[in-house]
Phi, psi and omega in degrees: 000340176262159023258154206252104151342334175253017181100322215298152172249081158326313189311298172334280201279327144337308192288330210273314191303317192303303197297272182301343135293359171263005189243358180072039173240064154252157173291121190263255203271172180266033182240018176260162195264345205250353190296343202269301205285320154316312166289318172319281203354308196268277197329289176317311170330297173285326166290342143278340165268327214222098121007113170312331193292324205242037183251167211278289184318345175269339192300117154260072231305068169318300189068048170285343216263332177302320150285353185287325215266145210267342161262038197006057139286124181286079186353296196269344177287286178310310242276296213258086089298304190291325177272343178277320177306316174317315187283311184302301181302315157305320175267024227351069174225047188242141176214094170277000000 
């Protein structure tokens, strides 16, 4: 999937999201007792692995990266899945 014509660190911004759902640290409901510290977590997280410039919110979805990717995942579809949950959290209007 790389190099990503727009700069994005595909690689990244995937580990970081994958990583924390398989690890149950996504932010759930905001009526869990644990959300407000899941969300800094997944936000702070996120923003140390993944460059703001090379985050999911810049993919104008070209859908150069798609064929390249050996788990015919749809690339530019996750990005901006991955960039409305993202959004959601900043805007602390998120239940994944």
């Amino acid at each position: 999937c790389m190099p990503c014509p727009y700069g994005l660190d595909i690689p990244a911004i995937l580990l970081h999201y994958n990583k924390c759902l398989n690890e149950g640290n996504m932010p759930g409901n905001t009526q869990d007792e644990n959300y407000r510290k899941a969300r800094q977590a997944f936000l702070v997280g996120y923003d140390r692995r993944v460059p703001k410039l090379r985050q999911a919110n810049h993919c104008i979805g070209c859908g150069q990266c798609t064929p390249h990717c050996p788990q015919q995942i749809n690339i530019p579809k996750e990005l901006h899945r991955i960039d409305r949950d993202v959004e959601a959290l900043k805007q602390n209007k998120i239940s994944i």
